[in-house]
C-alpha positions as CSV (number, residue, x, y, z in Angstrom):
1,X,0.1,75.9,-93.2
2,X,-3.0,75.9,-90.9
3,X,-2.1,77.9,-87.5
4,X,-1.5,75.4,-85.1
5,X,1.1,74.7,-82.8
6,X,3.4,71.8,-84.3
7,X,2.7,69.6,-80.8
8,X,-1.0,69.8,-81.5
9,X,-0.5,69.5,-85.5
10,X,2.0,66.3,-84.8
11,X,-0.3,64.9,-81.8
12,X,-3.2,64.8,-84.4
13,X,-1.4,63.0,-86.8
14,X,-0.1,60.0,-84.2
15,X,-4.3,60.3,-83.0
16,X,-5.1,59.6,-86.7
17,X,-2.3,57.1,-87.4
18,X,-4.4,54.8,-84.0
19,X,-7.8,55.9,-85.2
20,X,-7.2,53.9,-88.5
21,X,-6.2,50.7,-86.8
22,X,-9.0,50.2,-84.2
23,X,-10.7,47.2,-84.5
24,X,-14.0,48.5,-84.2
25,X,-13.1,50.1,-87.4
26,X,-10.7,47.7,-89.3
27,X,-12.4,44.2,-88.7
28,X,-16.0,44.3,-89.8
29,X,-15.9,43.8,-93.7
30,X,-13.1,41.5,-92.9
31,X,-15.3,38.7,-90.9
32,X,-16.6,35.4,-93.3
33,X,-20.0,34.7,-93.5
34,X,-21.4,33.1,-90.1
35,X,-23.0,29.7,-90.3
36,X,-27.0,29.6,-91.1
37,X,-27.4,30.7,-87.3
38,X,-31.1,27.6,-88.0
39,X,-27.8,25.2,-89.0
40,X,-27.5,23.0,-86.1
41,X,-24.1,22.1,-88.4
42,X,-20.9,23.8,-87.2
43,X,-19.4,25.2,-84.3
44,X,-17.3,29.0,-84.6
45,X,-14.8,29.1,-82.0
46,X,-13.0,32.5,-81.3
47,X,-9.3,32.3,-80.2
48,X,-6.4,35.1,-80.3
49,X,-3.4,36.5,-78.4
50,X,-2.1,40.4,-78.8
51,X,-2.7,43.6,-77.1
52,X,-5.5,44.3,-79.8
53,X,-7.4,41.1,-79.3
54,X,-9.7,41.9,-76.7
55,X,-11.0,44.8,-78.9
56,X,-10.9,42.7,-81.9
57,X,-12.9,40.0,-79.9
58,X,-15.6,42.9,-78.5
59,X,-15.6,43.9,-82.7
60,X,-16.6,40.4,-83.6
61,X,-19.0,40.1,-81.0
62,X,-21.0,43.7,-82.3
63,X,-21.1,42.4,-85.8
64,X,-21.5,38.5,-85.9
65,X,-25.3,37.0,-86.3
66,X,-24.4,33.5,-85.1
67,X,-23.4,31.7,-82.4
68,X,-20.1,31.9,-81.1
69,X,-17.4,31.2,-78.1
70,X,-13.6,31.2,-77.1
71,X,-11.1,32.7,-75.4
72,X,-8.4,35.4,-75.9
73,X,-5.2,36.7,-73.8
74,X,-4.4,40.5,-73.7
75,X,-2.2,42.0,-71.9
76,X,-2.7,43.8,-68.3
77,X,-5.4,46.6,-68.3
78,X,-5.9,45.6,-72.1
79,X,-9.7,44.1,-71.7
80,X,-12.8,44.8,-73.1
81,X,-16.2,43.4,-71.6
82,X,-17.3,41.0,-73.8
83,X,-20.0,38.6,-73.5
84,X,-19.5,35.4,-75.5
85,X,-16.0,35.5,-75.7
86,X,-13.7,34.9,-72.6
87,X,-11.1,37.8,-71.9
88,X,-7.7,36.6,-70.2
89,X,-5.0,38.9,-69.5
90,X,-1.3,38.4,-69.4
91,X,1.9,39.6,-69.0
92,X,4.1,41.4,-71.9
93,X,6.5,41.8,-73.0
94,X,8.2,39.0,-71.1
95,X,5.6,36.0,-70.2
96,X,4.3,34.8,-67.3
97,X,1.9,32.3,-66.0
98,X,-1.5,33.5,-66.7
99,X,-0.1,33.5,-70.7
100,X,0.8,29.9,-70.1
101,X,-2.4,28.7,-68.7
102,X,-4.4,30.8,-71.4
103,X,-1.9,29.3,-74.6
104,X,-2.6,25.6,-73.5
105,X,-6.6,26.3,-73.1
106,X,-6.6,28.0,-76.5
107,X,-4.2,25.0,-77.9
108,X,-7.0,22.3,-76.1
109,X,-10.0,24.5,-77.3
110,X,-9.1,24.0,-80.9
111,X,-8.2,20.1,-80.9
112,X,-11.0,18.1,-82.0
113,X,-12.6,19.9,-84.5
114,X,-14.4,19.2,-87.9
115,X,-14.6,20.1,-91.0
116,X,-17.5,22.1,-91.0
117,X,-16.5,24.0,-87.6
118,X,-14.9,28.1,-87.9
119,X,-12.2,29.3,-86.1
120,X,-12.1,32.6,-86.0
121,X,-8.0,33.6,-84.6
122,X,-7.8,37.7,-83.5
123,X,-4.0,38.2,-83.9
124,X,-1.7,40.9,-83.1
125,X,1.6,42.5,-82.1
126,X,2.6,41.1,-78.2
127,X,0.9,37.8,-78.9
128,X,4.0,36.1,-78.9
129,X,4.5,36.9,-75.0
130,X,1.0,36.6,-74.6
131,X,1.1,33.2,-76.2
132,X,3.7,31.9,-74.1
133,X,3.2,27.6,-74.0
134,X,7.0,26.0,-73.6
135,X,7.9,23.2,-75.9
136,X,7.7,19.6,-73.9
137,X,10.7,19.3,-72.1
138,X,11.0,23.3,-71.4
139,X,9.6,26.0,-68.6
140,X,8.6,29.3,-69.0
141,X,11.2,30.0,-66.9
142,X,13.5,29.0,-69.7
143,X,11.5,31.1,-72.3
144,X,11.5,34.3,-69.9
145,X,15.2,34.0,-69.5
146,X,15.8,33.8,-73.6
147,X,12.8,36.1,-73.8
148,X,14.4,39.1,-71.2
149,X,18.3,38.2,-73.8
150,X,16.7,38.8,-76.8
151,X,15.3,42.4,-75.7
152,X,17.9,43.5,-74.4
153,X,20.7,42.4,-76.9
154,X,19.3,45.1,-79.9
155,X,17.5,42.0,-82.0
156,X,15.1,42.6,-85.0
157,X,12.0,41.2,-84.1
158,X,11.9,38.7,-86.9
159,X,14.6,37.3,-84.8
160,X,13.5,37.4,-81.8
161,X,10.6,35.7,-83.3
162,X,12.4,33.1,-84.6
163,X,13.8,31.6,-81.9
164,X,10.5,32.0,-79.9
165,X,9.0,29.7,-82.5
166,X,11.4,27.1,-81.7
167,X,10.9,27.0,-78.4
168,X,7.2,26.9,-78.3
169,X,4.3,24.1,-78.7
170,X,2.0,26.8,-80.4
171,X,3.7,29.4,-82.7
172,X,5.3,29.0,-85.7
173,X,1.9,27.4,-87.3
174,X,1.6,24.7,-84.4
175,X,-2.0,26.9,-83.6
176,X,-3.1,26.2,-86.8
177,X,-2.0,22.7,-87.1
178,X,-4.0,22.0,-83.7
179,X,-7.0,23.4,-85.3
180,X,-6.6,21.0,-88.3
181,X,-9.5,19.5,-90.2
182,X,-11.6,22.6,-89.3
183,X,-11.3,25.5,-91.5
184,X,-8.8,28.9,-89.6
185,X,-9.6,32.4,-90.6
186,X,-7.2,34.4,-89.2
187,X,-7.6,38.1,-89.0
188,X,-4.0,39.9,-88.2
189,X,-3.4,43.7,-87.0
190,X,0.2,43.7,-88.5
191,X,3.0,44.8,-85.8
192,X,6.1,44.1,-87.9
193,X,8.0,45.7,-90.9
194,X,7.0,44.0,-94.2
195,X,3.5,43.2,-93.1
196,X,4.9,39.1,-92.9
197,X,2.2,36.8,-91.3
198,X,4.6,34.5,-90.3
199,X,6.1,37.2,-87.8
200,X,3.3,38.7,-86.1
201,X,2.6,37.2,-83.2
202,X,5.1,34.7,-84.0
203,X,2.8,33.2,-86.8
204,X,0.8,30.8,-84.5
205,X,-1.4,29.9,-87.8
206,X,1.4,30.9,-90.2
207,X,3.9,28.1,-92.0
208,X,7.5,28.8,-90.9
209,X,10.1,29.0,-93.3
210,X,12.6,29.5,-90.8
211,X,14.5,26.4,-88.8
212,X,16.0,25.9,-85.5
213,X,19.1,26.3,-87.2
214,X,18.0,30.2,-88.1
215,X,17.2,30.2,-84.4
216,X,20.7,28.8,-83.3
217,X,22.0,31.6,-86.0
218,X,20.4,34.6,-83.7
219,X,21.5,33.2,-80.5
220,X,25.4,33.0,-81.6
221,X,25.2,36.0,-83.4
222,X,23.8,37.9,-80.1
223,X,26.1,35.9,-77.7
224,X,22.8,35.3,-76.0
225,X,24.2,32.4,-73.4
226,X,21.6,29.1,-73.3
227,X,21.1,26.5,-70.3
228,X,22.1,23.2,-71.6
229,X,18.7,21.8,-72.3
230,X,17.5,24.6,-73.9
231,X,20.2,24.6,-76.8
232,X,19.8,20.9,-76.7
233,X,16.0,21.3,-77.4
234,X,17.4,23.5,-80.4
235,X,19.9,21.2,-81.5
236,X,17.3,18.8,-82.2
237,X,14.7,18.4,-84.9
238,X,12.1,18.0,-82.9
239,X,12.1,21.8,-82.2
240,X,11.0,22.1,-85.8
241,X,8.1,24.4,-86.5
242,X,5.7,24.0,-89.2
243,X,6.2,24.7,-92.3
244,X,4.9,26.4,-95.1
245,X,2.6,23.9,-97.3
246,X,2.1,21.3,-94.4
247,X,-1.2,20.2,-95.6
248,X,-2.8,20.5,-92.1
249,X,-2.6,24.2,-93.0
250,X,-5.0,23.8,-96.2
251,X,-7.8,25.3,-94.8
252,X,-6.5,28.6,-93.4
253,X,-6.4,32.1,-94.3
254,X,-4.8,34.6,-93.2
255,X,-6.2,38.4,-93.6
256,X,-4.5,41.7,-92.4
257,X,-7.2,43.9,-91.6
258,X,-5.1,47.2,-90.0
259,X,-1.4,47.5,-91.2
260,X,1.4,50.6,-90.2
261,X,1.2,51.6,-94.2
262,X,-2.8,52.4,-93.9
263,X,-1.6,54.5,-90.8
264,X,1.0,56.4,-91.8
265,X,-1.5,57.3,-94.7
266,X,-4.4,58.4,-92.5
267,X,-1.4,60.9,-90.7
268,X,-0.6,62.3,-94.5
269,X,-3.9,63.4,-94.8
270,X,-4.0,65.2,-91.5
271,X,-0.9,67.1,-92.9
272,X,-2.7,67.6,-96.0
273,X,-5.6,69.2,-94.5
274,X,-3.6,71.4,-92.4
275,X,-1.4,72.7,-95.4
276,X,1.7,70.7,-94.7
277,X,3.2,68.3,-97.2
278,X,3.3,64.9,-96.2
279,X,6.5,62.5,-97.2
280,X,6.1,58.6,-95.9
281,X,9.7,57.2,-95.6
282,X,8.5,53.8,-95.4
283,X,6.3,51.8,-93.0
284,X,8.9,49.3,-92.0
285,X,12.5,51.5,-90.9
286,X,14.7,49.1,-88.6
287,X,18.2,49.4,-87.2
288,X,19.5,50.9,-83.9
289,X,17.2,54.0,-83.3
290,X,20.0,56.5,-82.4
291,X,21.8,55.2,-86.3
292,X,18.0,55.8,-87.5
293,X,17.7,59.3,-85.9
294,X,20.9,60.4,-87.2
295,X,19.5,59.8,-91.3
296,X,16.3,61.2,-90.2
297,X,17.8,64.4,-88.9
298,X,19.9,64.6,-92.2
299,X,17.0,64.5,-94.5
300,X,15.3,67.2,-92.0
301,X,18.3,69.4,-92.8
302,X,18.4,69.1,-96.5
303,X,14.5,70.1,-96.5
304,X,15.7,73.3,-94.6
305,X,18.9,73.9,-96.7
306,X,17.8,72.6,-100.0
307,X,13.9,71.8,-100.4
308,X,14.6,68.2,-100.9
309,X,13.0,65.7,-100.9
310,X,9.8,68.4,-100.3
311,X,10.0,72.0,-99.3
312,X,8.6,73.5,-96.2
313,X,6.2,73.2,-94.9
314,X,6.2,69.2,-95.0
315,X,6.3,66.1,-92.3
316,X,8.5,63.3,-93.0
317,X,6.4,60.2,-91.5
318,X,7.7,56.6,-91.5
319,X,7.1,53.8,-88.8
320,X,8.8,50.5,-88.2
321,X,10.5,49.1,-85.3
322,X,13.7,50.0,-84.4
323,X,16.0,49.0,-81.6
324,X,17.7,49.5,-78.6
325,X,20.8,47.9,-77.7
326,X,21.2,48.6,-74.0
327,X,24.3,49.2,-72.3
328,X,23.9,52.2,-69.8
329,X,21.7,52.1,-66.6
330,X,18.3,53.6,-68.5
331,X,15.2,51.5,-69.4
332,X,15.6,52.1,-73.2
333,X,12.6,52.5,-75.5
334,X,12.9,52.7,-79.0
335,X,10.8,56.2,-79.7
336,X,12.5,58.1,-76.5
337,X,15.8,57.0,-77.7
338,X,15.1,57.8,-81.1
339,X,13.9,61.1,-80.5
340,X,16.9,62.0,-78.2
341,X,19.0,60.9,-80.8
342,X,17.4,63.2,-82.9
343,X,17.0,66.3,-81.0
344,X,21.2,66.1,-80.5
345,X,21.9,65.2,-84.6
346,X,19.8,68.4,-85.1
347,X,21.4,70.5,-82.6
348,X,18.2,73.1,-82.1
349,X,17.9,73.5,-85.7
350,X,15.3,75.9,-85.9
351,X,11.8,75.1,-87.0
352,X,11.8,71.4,-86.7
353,X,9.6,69.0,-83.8
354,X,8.9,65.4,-83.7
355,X,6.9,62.8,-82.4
356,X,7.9,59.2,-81.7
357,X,5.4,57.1,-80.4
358,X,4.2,53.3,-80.4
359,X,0.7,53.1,-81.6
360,X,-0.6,50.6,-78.6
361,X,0.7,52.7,-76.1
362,X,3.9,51.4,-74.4
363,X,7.2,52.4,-75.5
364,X,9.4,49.2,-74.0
365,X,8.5,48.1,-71.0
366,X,7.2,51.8,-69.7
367,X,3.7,53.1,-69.6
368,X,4.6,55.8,-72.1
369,X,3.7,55.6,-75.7
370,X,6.9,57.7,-76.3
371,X,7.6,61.7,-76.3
372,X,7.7,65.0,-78.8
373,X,11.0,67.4,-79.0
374,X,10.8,71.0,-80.8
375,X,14.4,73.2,-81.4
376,X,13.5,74.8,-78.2
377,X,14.2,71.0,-76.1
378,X,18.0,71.1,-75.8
379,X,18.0,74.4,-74.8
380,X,15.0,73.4,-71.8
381,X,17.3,70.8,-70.7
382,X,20.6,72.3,-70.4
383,X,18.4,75.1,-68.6
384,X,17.8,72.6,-66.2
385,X,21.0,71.0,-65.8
386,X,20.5,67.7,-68.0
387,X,22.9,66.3,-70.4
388,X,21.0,65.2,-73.6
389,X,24.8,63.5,-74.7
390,X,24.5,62.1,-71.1
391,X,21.3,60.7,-71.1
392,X,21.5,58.8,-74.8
393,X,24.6,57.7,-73.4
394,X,23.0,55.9,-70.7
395,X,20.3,54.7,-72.9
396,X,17.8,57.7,-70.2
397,X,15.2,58.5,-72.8
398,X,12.3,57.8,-70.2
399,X,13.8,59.5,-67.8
400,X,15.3,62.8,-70.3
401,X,11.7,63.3,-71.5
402,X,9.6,62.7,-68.7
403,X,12.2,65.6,-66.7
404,X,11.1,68.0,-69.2
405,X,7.5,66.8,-69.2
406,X,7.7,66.1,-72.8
407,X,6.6,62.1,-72.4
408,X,3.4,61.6,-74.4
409,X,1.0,59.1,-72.2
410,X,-1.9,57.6,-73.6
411,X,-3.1,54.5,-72.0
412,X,-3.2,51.4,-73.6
413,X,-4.7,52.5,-77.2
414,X,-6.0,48.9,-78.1
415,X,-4.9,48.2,-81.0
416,X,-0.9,48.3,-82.2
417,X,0.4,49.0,-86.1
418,X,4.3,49.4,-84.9
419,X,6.2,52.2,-84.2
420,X,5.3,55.9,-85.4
421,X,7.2,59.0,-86.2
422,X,6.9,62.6,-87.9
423,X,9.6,64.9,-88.1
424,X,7.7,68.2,-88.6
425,X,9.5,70.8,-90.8
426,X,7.7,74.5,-90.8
């Protein structure tokens, strides 16, 4: 093993797992060929919605011949200057008005098309709050009341996801539809587990297969409690997204162009180069964080005790999205909890440190991409008074790692492949 401190050696890894995911570096050789820019015949519009868009939008801009326009929402502090394409920031993860406004001009933009006109859709994970335009008949007041239920209540987000299509005039392939007879090349930076383009973002220009009776599912399953219209809206077919083989979805293709698989790969070699052996878990762990802590910490042992399933010196990497389920007076976060979950399953177990982090930055709804722990962090906190037990307890991640300045802050990275985590064994 190359001699570096394992916070450096893991920080390099989560560094490599962004650096293969950035637009500028995914999207080129995925763009189609630009109209015969002496062709007075088509139009390429250029729409999107996700924390990565505006960075995907600046990549088309470097690399496209022809002529081009549109509009795409980011969320806050998430633009890049661009100089064709319009940059509109919103609010994530719950929605808010400047989403709204920027959903419906991106719905209106694409309507009227023809056949020999190119839409060009930058999708990616936060594009359903992004995306935020209410069915007829609802507010975004309604969907920021189901929205704000479904985070807290521990949801996957293929469910949450589901019952945001159902409540909205432009997901669940109404974007798409909209766009209808032009041809829709969407290009997707994949956020979910399984890679499915009918749950990133919501699948704006993705058939649904699920129905508002999936939706109705998730809501009695989380006892998530609905105003009167809005479970009438669901109780009716006209909630009904579109579905997979609509023929107004003929002409579109969708292409992942950055996925949390090529990450975790790009973090393997790190490990390589630096002598350690890497071991990817799988890119798409769910289930409550603590519960996915406690297997991760038992694998971690068996590589100290028995050299399975590597010996040391080896990182187990996976990513994902887990969840929080929040019942104590903490904000939550799905990589702080995990790791907090972790450092008490392994109990100081010598010669182990982690690193949770969300590749765009934000862990939840705080400005922290997540945290590190080495066997050295229970001991720092009871040195200082805090309760790890305690602070899982009350769902105090945030606030247990950014006491023992272990938070790991990196600004909004641009670009967002899921959750990603390496348990470090030397």
């Amino acid at each position: 093993m190359v001699e570096v401190s394992p916070e450096a050696l893991l920080r390099r890894m989560f560094d490599a797992a962004v650096a293969a995911a950035m637009p500028v570096r995914a999207l080129p050789a995925h763009l189609p060929q630009p109209a015969d820019p002496r062709s007075s015949v088509g139009r390429t519009v250029v729409i999107g919605a996700g924390k990565a868009s505006a960075a995907m939008a600046a990549a088309v801009e470097a690399n496209w011949a022809g002529e081009l326009s549109g509009l795409v929402v980011t969320r806050y502090d998430h633009a890049v200057p661009c100089q064709r394409i319009e940059i509109v920031e919103a609010a994530h993860p719950v929605p808010d008005a400047a989403g709204e406004t920027a959903a419906r001009r991106i719905l209106e933009m694409v309507q009227g098309l023809r056949p020999d006109d190119l839409v060009l859709a930058l999708i990616s994970g936060g594009g359903s709050s992004l995306l935020a335009l209410p069915a007829p008949g609802l507010t975004l007041d309604d969907k920021q009341t189901v929205n704000k239920a479904l985070l807290r209540s521990g949801a996957s987000i293929d469910e949450m996801n589901c019952v945001r299509k159902h409540l909205s005039a432009i997901k669940g392939g109404r974007l798409a539809a909209a766009a209808h007879p032009a041809r829709l090349v969407a290009l997707m930076i994949s956020d979910v587990p399984g890679d499915d383009p009918a749950v990133i973002a919501s699948g704006p220009t993705v058939g649904d297969p699920t129905t508002r009776h999936d939706a109705l599912g998730i809501i009695a399953k989380y006892g998530i409690e609905l105003a009167a219209h809005v479970r009438a809206h669901l109780e009716s077919d006209a909630c009904e997204s579109v579905k997979p083989g609509d023929p107004r979805l003929a002409e579109v293709e969708n292409i992942l162009i950055a996925t949390p698989q090529a990450s975790l790969e790009a973090a393997a070699s790190v490990a390589r180069e630096a002598g350690v052996m890497p071991v990817i878990l799988g890119d798409s762990l769910e289930g409550e964080a603590r519960d996915v802590a406690k297997v991760m910490a038992g694998i971690a042992k068996q590589v100290v005790r028995h050299g399975q399933p590597a010996a040391r010196p080896c990182v187990l990497l996976s990513g994902g999205e887990t969840t929080v389920t929040v019942k104590g007076d903490g904000t939550g976060g799905r990589n702080v909890e995990f790791l907090l979950a972790l450092a008490v399953a392994l109990g100081g177990e010598p010669g182990i440190a982690a690193l949770s982090a969300d590749t765009d930055g934000v862990d939840g709804a705080a400005e922290v991409a997540g945290a590190w722990i080495t066997d050295a962090t229970l001991a720092k906190a009871e040195a200082m008074g805090i309760d790890a037990k305690a602070s899982l307890a009350r769902n105090d991640g945030h606030g247990f790692f950014a006491a023992l300045g272990q938070q790991l802050v990196t600004g909004p990275t641009l670009t967002n492949v899921n959750d990603f985590r390496a348990v470090l064994i030397s």
